[in-house]
C-alpha positions in Angstrom: -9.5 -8.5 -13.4 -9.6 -6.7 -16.8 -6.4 -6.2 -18.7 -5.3 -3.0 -17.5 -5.6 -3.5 -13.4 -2.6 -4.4 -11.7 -1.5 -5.5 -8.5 1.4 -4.3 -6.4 2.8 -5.7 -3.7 4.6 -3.3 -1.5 7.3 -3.7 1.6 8.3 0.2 2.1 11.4 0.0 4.7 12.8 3.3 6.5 10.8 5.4 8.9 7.8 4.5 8.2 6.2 3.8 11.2 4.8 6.3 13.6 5.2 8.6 11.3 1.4 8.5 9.9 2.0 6.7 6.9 -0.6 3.9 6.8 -3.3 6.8 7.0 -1.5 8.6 4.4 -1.7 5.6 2.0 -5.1 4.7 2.8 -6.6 8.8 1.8 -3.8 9.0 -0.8 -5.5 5.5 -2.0 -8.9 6.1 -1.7 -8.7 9.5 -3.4 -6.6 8.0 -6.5 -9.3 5.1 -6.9 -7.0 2.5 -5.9 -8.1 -0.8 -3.9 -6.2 -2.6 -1.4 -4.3 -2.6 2.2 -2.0 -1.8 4.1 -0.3 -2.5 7.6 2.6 -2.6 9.9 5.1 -5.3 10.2 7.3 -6.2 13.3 10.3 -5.4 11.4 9.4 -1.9 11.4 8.7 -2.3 7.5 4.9 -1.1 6.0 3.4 -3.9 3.9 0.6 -2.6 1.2 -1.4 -4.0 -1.4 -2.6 -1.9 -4.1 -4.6 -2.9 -7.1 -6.0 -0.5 -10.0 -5.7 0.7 -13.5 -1.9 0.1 -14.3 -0.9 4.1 -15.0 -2.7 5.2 -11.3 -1.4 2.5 -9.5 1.8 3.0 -10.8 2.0 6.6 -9.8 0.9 5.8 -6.4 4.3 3.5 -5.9 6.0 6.5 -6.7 4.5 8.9 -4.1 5.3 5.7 -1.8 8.7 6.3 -2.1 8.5 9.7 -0.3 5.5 9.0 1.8 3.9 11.7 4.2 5.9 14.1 5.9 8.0 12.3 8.4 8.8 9.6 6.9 12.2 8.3 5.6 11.7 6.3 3.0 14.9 4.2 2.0 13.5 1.1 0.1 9.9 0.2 -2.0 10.1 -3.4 -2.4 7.8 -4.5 -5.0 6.5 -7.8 -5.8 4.2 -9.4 -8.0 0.5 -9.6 -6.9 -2.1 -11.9 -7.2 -5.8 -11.4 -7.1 -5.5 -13.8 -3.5 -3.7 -11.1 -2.1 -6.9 -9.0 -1.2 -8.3 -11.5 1.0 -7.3 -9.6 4.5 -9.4 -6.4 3.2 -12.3 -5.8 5.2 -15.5 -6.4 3.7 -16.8 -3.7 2.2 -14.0 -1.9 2.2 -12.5 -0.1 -0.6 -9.0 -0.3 1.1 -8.2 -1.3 5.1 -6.2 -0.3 7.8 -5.1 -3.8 8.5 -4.2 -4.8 12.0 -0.3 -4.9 12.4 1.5 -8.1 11.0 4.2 -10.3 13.8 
């Protein structure tokens, strides 16, 4: 991974299911360039991964704290990413819809 790609490791708590915000994430994503995944947890949290130049990817955890319309965003988690992280992406996928997490 060059230099300036990061990795971001997302847990986005609130209303943030049912709401439409995994398809959100994956165009708002896919239209910024930015690789990863994302998914429901059984805690009602959203869990994404997103990895890119450092600037886009940045701006992208931003938007994720106000998400699609709907959604009540009251915590971004972020941890650190490794490259291992991208393993549950679908094969020749830019970024996946992941199937929800227990």
């Amino acid at each position: 991974m060059s230099d300036d790609r990061v990795i971001a490791h997302l847990i986005v708590r609130g209303r943030v299911q049912g709401v439409g915000y995994r398809a959100w994430l994956e165009r708002a994503a896919l239209t910024a360039d930015v690789e990863g995944w994302v998914r429901n947890c059984g805690d009602g949290s959203v869990e994404a991964v997103l990895v890119g130049p450092a600037e886009t990817v940045e701006a992208l955890v931003e938007r994720c704290r106000a998400g699609p319309r709907g959604a009540r965003v009251e915590a971004v988690d972020r941890r650190a990413g490794d490259p291992e992280l991208l393993q549950p992406r679908r094969p020749g996928e830019r970024f996946s819809v992941l199937r929800s997490a227990d």
